[in-house]
N, CA, C and O of each residue as an XYZ file, in Angstrom:
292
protein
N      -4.021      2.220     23.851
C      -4.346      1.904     22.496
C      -4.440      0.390     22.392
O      -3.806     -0.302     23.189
N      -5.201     -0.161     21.447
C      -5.335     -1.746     21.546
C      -4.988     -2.215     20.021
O      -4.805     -1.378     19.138
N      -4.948     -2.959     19.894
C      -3.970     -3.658     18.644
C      -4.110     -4.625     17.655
O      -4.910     -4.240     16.801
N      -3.746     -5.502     17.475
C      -3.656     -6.805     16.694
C      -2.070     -6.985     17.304
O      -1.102     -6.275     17.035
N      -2.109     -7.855     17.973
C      -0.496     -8.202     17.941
C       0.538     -9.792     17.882
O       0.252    -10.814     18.505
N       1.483     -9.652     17.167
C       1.803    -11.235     17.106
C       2.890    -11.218     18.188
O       3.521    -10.162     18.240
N       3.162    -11.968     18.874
C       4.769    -12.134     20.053
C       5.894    -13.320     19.122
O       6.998    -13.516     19.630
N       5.572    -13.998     17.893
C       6.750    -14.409     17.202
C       6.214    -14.984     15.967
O       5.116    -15.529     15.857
N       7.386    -14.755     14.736
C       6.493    -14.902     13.518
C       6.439    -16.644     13.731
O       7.168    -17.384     14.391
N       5.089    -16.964     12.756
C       4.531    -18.035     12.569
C       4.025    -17.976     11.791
O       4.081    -16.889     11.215
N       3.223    -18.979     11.225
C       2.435    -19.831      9.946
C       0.513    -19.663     10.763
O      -0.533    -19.197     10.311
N       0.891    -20.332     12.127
C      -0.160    -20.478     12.704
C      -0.340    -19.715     14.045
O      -1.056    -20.234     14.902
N       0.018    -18.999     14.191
C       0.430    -18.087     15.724
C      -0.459    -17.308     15.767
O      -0.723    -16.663     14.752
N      -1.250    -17.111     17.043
C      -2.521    -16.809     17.539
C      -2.376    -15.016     17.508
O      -1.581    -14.613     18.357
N      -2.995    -13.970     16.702
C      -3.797    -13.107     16.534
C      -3.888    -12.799     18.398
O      -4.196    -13.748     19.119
N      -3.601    -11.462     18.996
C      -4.115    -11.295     20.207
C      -4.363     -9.572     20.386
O      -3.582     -8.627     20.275
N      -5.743     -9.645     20.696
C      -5.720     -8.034     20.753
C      -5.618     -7.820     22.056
O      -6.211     -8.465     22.921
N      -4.437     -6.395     22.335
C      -3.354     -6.118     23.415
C      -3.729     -4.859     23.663
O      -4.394     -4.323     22.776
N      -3.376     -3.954     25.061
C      -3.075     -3.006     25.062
C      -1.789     -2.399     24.948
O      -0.874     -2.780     25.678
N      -1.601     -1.360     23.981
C       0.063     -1.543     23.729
C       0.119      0.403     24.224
O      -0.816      1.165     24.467
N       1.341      0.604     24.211
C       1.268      1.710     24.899
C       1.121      3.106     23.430
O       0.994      2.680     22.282
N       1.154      4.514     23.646
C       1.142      5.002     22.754
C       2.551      5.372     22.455
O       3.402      5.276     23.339
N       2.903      5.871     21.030
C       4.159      5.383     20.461
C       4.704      6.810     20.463
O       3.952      7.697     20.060
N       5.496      7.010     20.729
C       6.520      7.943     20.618
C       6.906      8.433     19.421
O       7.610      7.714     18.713
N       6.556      9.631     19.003
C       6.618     10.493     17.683
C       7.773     11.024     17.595
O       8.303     11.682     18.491
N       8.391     10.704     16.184
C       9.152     11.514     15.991
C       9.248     12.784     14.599
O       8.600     12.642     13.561
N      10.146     13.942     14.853
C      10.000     14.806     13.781
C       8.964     14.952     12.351
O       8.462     15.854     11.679
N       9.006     13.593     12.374
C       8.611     13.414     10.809
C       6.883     12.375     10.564
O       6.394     11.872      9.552
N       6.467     12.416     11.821
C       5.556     11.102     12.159
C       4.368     12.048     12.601
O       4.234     13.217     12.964
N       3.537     10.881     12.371
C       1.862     11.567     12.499
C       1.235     10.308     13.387
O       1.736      9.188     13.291
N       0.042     10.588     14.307
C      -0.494     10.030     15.401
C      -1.475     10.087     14.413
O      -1.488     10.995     13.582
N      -2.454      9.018     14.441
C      -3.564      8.566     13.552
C      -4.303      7.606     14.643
O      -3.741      6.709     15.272
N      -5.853      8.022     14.755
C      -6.643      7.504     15.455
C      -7.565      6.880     15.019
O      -8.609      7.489     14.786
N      -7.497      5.798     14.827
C      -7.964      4.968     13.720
C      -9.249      3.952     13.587
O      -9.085      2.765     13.870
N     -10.118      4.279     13.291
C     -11.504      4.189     13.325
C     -11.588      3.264     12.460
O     -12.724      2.817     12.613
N     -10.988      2.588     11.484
C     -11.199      1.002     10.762
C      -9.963      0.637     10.772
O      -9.276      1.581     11.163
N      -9.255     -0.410     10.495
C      -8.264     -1.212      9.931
C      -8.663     -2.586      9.607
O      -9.640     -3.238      9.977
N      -7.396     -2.963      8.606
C      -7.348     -4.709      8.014
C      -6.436     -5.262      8.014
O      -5.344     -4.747      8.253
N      -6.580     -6.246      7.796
C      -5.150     -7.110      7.932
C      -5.277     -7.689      6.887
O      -6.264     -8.370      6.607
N      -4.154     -7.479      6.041
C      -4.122     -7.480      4.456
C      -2.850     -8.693      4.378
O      -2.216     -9.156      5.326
N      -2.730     -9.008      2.980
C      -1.749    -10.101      2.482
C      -0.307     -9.622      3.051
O       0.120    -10.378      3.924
N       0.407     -8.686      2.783
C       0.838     -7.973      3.213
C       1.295     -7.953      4.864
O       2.465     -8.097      5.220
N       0.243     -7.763      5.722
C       0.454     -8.210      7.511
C       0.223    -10.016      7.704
O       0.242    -10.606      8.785
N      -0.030    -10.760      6.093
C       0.159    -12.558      6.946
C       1.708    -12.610      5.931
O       1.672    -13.710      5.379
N       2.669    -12.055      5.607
C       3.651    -12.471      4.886
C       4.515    -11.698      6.062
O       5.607    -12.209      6.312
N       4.125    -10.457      6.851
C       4.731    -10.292      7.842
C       4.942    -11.130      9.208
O       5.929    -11.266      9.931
N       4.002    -11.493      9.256
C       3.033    -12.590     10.589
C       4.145    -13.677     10.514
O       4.954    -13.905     11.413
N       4.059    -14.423      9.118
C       5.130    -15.755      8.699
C       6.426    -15.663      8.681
O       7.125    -16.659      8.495
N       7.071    -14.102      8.926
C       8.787    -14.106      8.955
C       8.895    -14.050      7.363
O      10.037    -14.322      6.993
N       7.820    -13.711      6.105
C       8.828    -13.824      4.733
C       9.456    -12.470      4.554
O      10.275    -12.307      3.650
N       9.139    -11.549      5.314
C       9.452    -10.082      5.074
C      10.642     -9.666      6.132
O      11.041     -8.502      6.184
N      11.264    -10.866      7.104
C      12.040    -10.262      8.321
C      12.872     -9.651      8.005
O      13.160     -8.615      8.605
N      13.701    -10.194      6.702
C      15.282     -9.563      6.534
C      15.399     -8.100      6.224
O      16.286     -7.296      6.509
N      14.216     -7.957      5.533
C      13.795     -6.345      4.926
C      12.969     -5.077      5.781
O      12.972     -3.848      5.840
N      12.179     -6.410      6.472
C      11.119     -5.520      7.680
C      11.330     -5.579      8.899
O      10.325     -5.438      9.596
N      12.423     -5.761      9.490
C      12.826     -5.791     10.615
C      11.567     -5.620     11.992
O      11.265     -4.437     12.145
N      10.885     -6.510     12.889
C      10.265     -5.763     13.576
C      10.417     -5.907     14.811
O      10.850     -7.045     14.995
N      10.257     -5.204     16.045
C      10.157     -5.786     17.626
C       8.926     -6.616     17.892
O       7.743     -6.404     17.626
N       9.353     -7.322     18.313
C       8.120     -8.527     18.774
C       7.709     -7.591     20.353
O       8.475     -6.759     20.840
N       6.250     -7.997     20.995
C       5.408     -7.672     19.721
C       5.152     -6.893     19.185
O       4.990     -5.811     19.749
N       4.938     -7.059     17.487
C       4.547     -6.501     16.758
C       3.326     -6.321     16.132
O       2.986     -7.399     15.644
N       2.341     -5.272     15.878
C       1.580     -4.652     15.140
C       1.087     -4.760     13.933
O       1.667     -4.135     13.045
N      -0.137     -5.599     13.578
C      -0.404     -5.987     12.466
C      -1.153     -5.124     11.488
O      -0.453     -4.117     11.595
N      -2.191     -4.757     10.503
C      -2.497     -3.606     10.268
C      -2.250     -2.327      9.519
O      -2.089     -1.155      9.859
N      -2.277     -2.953      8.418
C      -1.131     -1.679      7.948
C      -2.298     -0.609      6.921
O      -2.200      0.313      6.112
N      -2.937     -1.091      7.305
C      -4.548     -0.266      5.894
C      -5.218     -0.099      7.056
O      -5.771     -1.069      7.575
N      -5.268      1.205      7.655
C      -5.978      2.411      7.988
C      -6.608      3.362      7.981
O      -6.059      4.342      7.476
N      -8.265      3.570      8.608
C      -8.950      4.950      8.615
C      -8.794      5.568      9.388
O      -8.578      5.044     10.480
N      -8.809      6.840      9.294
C      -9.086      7.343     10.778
C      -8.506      9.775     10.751
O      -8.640     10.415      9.708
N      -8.258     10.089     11.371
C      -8.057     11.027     11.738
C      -6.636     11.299     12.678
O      -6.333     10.744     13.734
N      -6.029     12.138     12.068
C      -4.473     12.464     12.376
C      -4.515     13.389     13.649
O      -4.723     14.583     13.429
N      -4.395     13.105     14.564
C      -4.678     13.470     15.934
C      -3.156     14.567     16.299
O      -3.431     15.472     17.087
N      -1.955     14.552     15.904
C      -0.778     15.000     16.182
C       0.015     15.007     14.866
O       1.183     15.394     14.851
């Protein structure tokens, strides 16, 4: 699967599209194969660290949060 991914929040930190592996589902989760996405206000307030204390994420992390596509699992 390929990505948008950041390796540490920043202001100015370089955007890199990655191959990241596929994610491990659990009980309650849906696999979505995703034929558009954006990167909304929303993924640059994540990008900058203003959301860390609340949004906890593993670096790297996955930008992207407005998705098309088809639920595969």
């Amino acid at each position: 699967m390929k990505a948008f991914v950041v390796d540490k929040y920043n202001k100015k930190g370089i955007l890199r599209l990655a191959e990241m592996p596929e994610p491990v589902l659990g009980d309650n989760d849906v696999l979505v194969e995703v034929h558009a996405a954006a990167v909304n206000l929303l993924d640059s307030k994540v990008r900058t660290g203003e959301f860390k204390l609340i949004l906890p994420y593993r670096r790297p992390f996955i930008l992207g949060h407005d998705v098309a596509g088809r639920v595969v699992r």
